[in-house]
C-alpha positions in Angstrom: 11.1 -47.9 -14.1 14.3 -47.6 -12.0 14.1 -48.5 -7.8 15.0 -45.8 -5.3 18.4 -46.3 -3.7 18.1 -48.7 -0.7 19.5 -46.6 2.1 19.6 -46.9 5.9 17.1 -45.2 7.8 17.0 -43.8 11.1 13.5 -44.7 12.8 11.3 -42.1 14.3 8.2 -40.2 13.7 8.8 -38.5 10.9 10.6 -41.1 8.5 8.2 -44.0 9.1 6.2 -43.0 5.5 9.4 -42.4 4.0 11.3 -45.7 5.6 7.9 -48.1 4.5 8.2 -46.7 1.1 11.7 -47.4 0.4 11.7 -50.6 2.2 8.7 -51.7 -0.3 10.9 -50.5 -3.1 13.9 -51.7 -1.5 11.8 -55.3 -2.5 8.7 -55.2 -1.2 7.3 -58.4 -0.4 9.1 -60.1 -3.1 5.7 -62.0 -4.2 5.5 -59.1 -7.0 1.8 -58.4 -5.9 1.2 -54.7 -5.6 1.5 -53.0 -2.2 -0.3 -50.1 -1.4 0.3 -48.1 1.8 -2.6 -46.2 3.6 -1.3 -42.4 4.8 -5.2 -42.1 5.9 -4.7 -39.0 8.3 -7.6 -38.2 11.4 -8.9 -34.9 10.9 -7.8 -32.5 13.5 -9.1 -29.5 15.4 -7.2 -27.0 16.7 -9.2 -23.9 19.0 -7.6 -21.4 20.7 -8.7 -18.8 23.1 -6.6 -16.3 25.0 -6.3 -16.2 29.0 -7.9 -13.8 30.7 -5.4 -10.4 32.3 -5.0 -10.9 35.5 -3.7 -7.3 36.0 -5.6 -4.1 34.7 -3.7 -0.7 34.1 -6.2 2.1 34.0 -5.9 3.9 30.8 -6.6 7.0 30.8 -7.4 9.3 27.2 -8.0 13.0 27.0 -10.7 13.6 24.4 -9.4 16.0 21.4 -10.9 18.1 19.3 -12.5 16.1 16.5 -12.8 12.7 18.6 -15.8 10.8 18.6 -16.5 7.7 20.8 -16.8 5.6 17.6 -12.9 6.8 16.6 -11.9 6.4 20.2 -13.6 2.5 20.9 -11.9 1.6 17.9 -8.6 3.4 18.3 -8.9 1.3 21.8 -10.1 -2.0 20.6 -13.4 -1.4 23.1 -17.1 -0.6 22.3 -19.0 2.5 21.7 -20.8 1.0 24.7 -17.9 0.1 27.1 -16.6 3.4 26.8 -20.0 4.5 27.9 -20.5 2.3 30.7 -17.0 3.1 32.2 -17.2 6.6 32.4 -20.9 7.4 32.8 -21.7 8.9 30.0 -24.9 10.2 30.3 -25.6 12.2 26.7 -23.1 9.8 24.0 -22.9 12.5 21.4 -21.7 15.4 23.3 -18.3 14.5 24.7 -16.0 17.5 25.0 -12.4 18.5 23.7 -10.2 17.9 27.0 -12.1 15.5 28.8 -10.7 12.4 30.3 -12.3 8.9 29.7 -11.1 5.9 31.3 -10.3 3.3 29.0 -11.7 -0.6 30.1 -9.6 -3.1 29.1 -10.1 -4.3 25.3 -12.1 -6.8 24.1 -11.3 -10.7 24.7 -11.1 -12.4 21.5 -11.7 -16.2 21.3 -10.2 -17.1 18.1 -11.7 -19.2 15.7 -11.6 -23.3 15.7 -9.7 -24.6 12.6 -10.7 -28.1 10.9 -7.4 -29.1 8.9 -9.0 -31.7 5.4 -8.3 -35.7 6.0 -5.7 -35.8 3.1 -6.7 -39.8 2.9 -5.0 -41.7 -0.2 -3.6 -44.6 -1.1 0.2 -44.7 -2.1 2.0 -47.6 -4.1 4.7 -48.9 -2.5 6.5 -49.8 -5.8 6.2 -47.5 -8.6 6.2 -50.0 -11.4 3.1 -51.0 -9.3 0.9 -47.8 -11.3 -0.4 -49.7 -14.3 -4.0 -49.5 -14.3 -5.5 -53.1 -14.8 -7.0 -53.9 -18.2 -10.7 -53.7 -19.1 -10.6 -57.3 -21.5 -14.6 -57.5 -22.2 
């Protein structure tokens, strides 16, 4: 099998892999025993969660015909249940056409903690290197 090119590299984080695999093909160790390379990466965890407004606007709505609070909380990104709460809503299911409810602020969302796989796995620093060893008996 033919060797990679032996060209100069410029060192820094992201042609280390690439710079210890040509340099083993480049030669290796010259002994001729195989050389493996670990790329064994530590699992990472990433969370998120979005800062808190520091400054409310009062939103105001003016209930049409046909609204509900469902369609409204949802329209909103709120609950059936804050929209109660911030306007005093004493009877839930009989809101009228032209009234005003005050908006709270939507719901905070934390989002959701991501676990990226450990891609673990063994490379061979010479390519020639892949013969599998024989199985005499």
């Amino acid at each position: 099998m033919p060797r990679l090119p032996c060209l100069p590299l410029r060192w820094g984080t992201t042609t280390v892999l690439a710079g210890a695999l040509l340099v083993s093909s480049c030669g290796g160790d010259g002994g001729g025993a195989p050389t493996t390379v670990p790329t064994t990466l530590p699992p990472t965890t990433t969370s998120t969660t979005l800062p808190p407004t520091t400054t409310t606007t009062v939103v105001e709505y003016v209930i049409q015909r046909g609204d509900t609070l469902d369609r409204i909380a949802r329209r909103f990104r709120v609950t059936r249940q804050q929209l109660i709460d911030a306007n005093g809503i004493e009877d839930p299911d009989r809101i009228q056409a032209g009234d005003t409810l005050v908006i709270p602020p939507p719901t905070t969302t934390t989002l959701p903690t991501t676990t990226l796989p450990n891609l673990a796995t063994t490379v061979p620093a010479n390519p020639a290197d892949t013969t599998p060893p024989s199985t005499s008996g």
